[in-house]
C-alpha positions as CSV (number, residue, x, y, z in Angstrom):
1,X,12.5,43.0,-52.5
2,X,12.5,40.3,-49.8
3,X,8.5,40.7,-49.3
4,X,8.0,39.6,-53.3
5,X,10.9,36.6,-52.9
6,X,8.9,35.8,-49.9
7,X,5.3,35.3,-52.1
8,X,7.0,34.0,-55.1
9,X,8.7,31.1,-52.5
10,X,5.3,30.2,-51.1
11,X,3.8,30.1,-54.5
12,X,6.4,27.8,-56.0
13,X,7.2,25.5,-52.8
14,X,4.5,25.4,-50.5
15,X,2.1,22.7,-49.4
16,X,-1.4,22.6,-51.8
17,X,-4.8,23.5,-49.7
18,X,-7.0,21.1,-52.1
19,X,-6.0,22.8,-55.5
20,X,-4.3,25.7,-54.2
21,X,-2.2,27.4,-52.0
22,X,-3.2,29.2,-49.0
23,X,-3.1,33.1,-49.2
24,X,-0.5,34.5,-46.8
25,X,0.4,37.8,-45.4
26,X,4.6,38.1,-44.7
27,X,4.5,40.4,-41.6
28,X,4.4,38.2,-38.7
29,X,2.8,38.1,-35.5
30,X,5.5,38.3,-32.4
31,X,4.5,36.3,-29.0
32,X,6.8,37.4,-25.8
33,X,7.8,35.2,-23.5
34,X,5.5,36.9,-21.0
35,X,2.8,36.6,-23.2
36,X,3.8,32.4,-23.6
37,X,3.5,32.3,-20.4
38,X,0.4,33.5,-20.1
39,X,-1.3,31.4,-23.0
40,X,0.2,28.2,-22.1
41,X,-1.1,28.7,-18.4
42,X,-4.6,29.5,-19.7
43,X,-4.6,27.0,-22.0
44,X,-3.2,23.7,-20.2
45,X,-5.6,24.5,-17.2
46,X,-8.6,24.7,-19.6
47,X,-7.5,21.7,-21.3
48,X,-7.1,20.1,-18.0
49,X,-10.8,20.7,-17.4
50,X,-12.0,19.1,-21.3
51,X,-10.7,16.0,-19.5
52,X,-12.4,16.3,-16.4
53,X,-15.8,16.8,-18.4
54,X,-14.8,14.1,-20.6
55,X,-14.1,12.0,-17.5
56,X,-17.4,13.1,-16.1
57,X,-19.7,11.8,-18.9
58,X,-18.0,8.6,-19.1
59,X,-19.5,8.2,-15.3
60,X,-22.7,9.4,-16.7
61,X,-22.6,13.0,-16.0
62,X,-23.9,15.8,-18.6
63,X,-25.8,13.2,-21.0
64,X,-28.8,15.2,-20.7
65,X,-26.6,17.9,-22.1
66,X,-24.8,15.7,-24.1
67,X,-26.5,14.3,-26.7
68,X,-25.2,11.5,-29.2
69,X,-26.4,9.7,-31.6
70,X,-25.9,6.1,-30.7
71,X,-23.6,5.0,-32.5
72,X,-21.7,7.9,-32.0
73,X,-21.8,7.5,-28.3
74,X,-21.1,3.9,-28.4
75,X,-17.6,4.8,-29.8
76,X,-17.2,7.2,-27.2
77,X,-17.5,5.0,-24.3
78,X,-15.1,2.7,-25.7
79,X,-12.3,2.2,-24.4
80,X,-9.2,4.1,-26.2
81,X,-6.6,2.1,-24.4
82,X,-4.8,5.2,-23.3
83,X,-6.0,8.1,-20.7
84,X,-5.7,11.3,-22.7
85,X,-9.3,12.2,-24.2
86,X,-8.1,14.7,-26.2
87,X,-4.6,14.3,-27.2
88,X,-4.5,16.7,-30.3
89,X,-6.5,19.9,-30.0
90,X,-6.5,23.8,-31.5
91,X,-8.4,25.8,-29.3
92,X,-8.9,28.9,-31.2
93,X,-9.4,32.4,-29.7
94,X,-9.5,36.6,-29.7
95,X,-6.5,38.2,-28.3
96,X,-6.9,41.6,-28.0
97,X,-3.0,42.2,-26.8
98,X,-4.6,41.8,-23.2
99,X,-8.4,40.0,-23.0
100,X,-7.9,36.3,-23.9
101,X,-11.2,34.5,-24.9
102,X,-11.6,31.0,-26.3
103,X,-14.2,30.7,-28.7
104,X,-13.8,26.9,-29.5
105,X,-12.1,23.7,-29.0
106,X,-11.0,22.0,-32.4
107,X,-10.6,18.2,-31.5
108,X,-12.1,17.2,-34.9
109,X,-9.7,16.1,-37.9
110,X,-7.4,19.4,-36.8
111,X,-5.3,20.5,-39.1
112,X,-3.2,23.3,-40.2
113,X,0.4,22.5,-38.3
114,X,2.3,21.4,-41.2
115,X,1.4,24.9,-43.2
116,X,2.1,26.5,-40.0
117,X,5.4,24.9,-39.6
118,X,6.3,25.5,-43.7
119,X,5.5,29.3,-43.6
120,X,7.3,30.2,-40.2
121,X,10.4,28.3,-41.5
122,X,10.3,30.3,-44.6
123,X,9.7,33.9,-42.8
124,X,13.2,33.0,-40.3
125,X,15.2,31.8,-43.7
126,X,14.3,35.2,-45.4
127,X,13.9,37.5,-42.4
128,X,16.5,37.1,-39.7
129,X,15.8,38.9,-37.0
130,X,18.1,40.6,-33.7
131,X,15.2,37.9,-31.7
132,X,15.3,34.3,-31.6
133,X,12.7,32.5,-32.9
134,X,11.9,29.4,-31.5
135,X,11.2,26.7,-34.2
136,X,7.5,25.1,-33.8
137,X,8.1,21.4,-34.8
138,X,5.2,20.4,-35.6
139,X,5.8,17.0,-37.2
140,X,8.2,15.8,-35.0
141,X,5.5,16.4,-31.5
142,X,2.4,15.2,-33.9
143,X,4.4,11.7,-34.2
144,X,5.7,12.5,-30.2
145,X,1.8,12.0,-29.2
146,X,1.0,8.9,-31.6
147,X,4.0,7.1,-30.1
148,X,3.1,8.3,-26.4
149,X,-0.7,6.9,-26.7
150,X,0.3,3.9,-28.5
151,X,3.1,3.1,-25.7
152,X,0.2,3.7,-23.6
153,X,-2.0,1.5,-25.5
154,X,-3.4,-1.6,-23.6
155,X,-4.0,-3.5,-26.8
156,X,-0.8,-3.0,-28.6
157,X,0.7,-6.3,-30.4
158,X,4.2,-4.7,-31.7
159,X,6.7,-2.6,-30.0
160,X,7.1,-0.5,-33.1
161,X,3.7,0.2,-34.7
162,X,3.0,0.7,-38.5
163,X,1.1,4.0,-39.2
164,X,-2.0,5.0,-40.5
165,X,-3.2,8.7,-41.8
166,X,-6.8,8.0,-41.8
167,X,-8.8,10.7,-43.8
168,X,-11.2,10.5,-47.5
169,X,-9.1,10.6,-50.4
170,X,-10.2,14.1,-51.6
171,X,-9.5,15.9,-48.2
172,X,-8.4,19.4,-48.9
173,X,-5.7,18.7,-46.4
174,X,-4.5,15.6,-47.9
175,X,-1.1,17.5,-48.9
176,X,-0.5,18.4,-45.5
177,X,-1.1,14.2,-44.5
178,X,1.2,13.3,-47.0
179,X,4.5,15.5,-45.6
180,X,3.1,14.0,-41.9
181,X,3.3,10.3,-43.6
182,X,6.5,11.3,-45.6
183,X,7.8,13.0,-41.8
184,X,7.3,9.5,-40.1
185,X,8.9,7.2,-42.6
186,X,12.1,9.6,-42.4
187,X,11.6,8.6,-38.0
188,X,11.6,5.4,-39.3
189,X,8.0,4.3,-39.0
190,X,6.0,2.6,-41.7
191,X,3.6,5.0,-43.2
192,X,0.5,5.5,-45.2
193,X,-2.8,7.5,-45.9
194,X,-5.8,5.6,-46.1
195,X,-8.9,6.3,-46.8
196,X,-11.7,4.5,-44.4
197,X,-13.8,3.0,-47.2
198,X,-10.8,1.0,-48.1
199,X,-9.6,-0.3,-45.1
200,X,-10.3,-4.9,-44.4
201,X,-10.5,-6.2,-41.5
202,X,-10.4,-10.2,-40.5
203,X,-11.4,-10.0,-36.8
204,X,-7.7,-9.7,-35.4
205,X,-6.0,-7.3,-38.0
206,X,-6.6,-3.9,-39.8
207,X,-4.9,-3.3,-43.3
208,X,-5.1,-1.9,-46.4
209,X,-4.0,-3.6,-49.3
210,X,-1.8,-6.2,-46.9
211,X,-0.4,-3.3,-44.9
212,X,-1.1,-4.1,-41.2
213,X,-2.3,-0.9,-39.3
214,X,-1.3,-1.1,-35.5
215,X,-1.5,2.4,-35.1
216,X,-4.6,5.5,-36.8
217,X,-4.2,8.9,-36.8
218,X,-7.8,9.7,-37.2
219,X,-8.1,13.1,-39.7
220,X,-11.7,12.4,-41.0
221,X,-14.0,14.3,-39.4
222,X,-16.9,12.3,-36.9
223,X,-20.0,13.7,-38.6
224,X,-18.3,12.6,-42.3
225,X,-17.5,9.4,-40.4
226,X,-21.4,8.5,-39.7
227,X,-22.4,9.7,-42.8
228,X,-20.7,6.9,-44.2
229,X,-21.4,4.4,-41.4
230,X,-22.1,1.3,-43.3
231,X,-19.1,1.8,-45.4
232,X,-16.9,2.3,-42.4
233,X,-17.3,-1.2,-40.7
234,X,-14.1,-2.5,-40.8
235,X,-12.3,0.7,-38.8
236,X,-15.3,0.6,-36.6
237,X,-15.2,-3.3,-35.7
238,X,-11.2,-3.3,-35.2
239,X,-11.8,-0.2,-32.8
240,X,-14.5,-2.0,-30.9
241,X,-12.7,-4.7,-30.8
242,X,-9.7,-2.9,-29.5
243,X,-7.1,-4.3,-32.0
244,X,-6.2,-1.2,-33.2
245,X,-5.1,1.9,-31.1
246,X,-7.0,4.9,-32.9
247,X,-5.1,8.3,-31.4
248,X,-7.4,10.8,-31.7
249,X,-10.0,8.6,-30.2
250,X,-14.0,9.5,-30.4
251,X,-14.0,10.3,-26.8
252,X,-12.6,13.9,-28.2
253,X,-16.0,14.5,-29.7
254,X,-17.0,15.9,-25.9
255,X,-14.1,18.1,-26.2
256,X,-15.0,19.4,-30.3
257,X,-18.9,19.7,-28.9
258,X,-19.6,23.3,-28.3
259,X,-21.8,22.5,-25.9
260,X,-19.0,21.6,-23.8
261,X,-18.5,24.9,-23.1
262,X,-22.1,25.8,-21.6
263,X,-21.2,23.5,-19.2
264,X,-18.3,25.4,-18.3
265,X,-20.0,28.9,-19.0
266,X,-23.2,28.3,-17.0
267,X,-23.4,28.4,-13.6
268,X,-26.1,26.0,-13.0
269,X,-22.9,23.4,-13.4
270,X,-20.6,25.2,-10.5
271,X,-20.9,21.7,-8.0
272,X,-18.8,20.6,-10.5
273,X,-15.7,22.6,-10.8
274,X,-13.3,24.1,-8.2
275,X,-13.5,28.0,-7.3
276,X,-10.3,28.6,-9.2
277,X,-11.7,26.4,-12.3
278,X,-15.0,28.6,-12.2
279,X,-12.5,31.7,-11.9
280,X,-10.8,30.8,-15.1
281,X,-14.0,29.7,-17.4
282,X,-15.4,32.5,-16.1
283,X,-12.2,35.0,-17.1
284,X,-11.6,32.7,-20.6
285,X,-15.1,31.5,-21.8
286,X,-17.5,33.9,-23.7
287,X,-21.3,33.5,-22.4
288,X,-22.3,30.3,-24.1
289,X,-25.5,28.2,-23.5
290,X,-27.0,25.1,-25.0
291,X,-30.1,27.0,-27.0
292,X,-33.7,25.6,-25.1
293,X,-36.8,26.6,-23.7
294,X,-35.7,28.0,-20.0
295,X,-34.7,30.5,-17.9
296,X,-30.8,31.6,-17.7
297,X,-28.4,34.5,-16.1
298,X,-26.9,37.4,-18.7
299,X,-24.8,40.0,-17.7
300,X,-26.2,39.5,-14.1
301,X,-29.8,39.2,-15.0
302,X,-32.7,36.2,-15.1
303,X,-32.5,35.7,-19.1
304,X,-35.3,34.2,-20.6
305,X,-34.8,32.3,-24.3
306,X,-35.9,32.6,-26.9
307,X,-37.7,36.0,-25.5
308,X,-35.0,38.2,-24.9
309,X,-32.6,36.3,-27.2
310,X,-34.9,37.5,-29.9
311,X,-35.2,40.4,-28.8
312,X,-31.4,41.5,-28.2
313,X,-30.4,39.9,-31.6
314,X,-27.2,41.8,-32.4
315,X,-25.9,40.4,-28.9
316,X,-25.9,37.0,-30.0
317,X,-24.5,34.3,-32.8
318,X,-26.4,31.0,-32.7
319,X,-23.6,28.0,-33.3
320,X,-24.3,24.5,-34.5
321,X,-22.3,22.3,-31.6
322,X,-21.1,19.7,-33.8
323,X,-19.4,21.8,-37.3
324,X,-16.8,23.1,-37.9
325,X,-15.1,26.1,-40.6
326,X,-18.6,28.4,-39.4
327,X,-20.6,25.9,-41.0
328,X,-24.0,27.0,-39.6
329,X,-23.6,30.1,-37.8
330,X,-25.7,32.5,-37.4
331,X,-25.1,36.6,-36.3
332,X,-27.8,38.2,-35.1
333,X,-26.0,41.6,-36.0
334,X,-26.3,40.6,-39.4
335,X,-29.3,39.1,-40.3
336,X,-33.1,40.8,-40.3
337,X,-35.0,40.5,-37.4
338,X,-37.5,37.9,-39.2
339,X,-34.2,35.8,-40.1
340,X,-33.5,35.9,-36.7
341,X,-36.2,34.9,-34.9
342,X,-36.9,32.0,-37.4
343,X,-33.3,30.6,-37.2
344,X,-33.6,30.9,-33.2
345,X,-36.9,29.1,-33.1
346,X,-35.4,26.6,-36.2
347,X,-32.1,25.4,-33.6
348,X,-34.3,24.9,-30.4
349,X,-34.4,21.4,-29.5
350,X,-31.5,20.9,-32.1
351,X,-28.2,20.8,-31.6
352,X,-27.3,24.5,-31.2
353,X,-25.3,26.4,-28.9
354,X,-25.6,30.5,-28.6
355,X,-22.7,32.5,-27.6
356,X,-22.5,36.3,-26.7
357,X,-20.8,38.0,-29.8
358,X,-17.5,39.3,-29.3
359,X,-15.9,42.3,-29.9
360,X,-13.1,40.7,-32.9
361,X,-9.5,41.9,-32.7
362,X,-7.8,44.1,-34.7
363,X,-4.0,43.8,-36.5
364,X,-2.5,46.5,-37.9
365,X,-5.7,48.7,-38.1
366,X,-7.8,46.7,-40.8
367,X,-7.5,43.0,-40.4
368,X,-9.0,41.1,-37.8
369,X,-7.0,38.8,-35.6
370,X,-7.5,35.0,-34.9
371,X,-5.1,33.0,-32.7
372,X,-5.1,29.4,-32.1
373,X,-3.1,27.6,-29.5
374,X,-2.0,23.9,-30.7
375,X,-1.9,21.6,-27.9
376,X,-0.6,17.9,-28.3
377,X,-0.4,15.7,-25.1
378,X,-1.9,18.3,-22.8
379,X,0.1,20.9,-23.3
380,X,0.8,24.2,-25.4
381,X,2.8,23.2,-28.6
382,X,2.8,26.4,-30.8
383,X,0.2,28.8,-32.5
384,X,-1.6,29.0,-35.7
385,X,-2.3,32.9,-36.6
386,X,-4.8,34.1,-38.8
387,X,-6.1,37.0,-40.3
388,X,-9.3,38.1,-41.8
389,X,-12.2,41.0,-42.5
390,X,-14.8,38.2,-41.8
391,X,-15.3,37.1,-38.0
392,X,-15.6,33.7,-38.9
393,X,-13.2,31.3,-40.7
394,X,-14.5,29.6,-43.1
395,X,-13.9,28.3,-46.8
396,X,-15.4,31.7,-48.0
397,X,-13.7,33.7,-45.6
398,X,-10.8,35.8,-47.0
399,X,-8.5,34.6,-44.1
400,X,-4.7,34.9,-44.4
401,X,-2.2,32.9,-42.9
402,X,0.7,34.8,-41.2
403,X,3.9,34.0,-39.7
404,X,3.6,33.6,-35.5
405,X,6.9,33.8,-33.7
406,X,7.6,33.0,-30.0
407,X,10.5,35.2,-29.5
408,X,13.2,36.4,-27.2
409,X,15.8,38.6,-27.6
410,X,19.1,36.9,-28.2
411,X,22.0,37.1,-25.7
């Protein structure tokens, strides 16, 4: 049967996830052109507004909200050399075939577009369809937005930049760097993966081992990064001193931050946005608020935290800001009422965010459904669909990766 070929392919040719192979699922999930339509105009307009937040706490708007530590933050005013905060992103989501709601913006170390790429290639080789299938390219607009910021780049020395994956040597998602590094040395640009830790610099030059690095694509992830902060110097100092151009700059850290979207959930920030911005946050954001002492407005009512958010538990899921793969989170739905009150009172005054708990899609009756939109340069670039019986994705989650198809019928 063509479903067994289709395993026993992925099993034997397929990119490695650390040690093994991602689990799969061979029906795919079919996105209309209507339904494209709809996503990319949701999507681009809320990226849109990640800028304009990131723009506003560069002029010192939101740091009361926006808390770094400071060395973080001192990377994040720095200047990139190029405009785009944000210029790779996955905002993942619940589609429920007609409610669209983002749940976060992934701006740190995002992955997942070369597997992506790999298994929808496979699906259109061994399932032809009566629809067209637009291919997803992956690789090629990854290296499209690392030659766009570096063109943009202030500080640029060469007109044809050597390459840099920058991620820890172990990274489960090293396999995926390596076809990206292997993808731009076929496009003709030097390539490597580096690790951070190994990386000299002499005050005017970044290399590794005598390769000279014009140009990072930063995978490693910004809490790992500080983690390791005194053995990171040399990436640091050429950053700072702008003699290397670093796409996928810090300044996306505002954009990763979950608290990012209180500010665009609450409406104690409304002098800040436009009546068609508030529309759309309002239409695409769940209820989200930075977790504090205070006073707020759910469901049309004064809310007062942590009172009523102890009280109406299975309403809520607390969220650390700054983790990713559901690192940290917390369901009020399915913890005991002692658990919950003492992990609400533990994340006040940290960095926590709590979000109204969602209704989770279902596909084809059992699974649940996770969609998330890839954008590069600002706009919609493809989707990465999941499925899973746990809400959250995670490395203990049982999540499949499926096929996703933007289709149209062929003439």
């Amino acid at each position: 049967m063509k479903e067994k070929e289709f395993y026993r392919l992925w099993e034997e040719n397929s990119l490695l996830y650390g040690k093994n192979h991602l689990r799969i699922h061979h029906e795919p999930y079919l996105i209309s052109s209507e339904q494209s339509s709809f996503f990319r105009k949701s999507v681009e307009f809320l990226q849109g507004l990640i800028e304009k937040v990131t723009g506003l706490f560069i002029n010192e708007k939101f740091r009361d909200i926006l808390k770094f530590d400071p060395r973080l933050l001192d990377l994040i005013l720095a200047d990139p050399g190029y405009s785009m905060a944000c210029p790779i992103g996955r905002w993942d989501s619940f589609f429920d075939g007609k409610n669209l709601q983002f749940l976060e913006l992934n701006t740190d170390g995002t992955s997942g577009m070369a597997y992506v790429e790999e298994l929808d290639s496979l699906y259109q080789k061994k399932f032809p369809s009566n629809k067209k299938s637009y291919p997803c390219e992956f690789k090629k607009k990854v290296l499209d937005v690392l030659l766009n910021c570096f063109q943009e780049c202030r500080q640029r020395r060469v007109e044809k930049p050597q390459i840099a994956i920058v991620d820890w040597e172990n990274v489960s998602t090293r396999p995926e760097q390596e076809v990206l590094s292997f993808y731009f040395q076929n496009q003709g640009y030097s390539s490597i993966l580096a690790d951070p830790r190994s990386l000299s610099y002499d005050g005017h030059i970044l290399s590794k081992e005598g390769f000279r690095i014009d140009l990072i694509y930063r995978r490693v992830v910004t809490g790992e990064y500080l983690e390791a902060w005194s053995e990171v110097k040399a990436m640091t100092r050429a950053y700072l001193d702008q003699n290397v151009c670093m796409m996928g700059s810090l300044r996306s850290q505002i954009g990763f931050d979950k608290r990012t979207l209180a500010i665009l959930s609450d409406p104690m920030f409304d002098t800040y946005f436009t009546s068609e911005e508030r529309a759309l946050c309002a239409r695409h954001i769940p209820w989200t608020r930075v977790l504090k002492e205070g006073e707020t407005v759910f469901r049309g009512e004064r809310f007062s935290i942590p009172e009523n958010l102890v009280k109406n538990q299975s309403l809520f899921i607390l969220k650390p800001s700054d983790l990713n793969r559901g690192r940290g989170i917390v369901f009020g739905s399915q913890v005991s009422a002692v658990k919950w009150e003492k992990e609400v009172k533990r994340g006040l005054g940290r960095n926590y965010v709590v979000q109204e708990q969602l209704p989770m899609p279902r596909w084809k009756d059992d699974w649940g459904f996770h969609l998330g939109h890839f954008v590069f340069g600002g706009k919609l670039s493809g989707w990465m669909c999941r499925i899973s019986h746990d809400f959250i994705l995670g490395d203990t989650s049982d999540e499949r990766l499926i096929p996703c198809l933007s289709t149209k019928r062929k003439e």
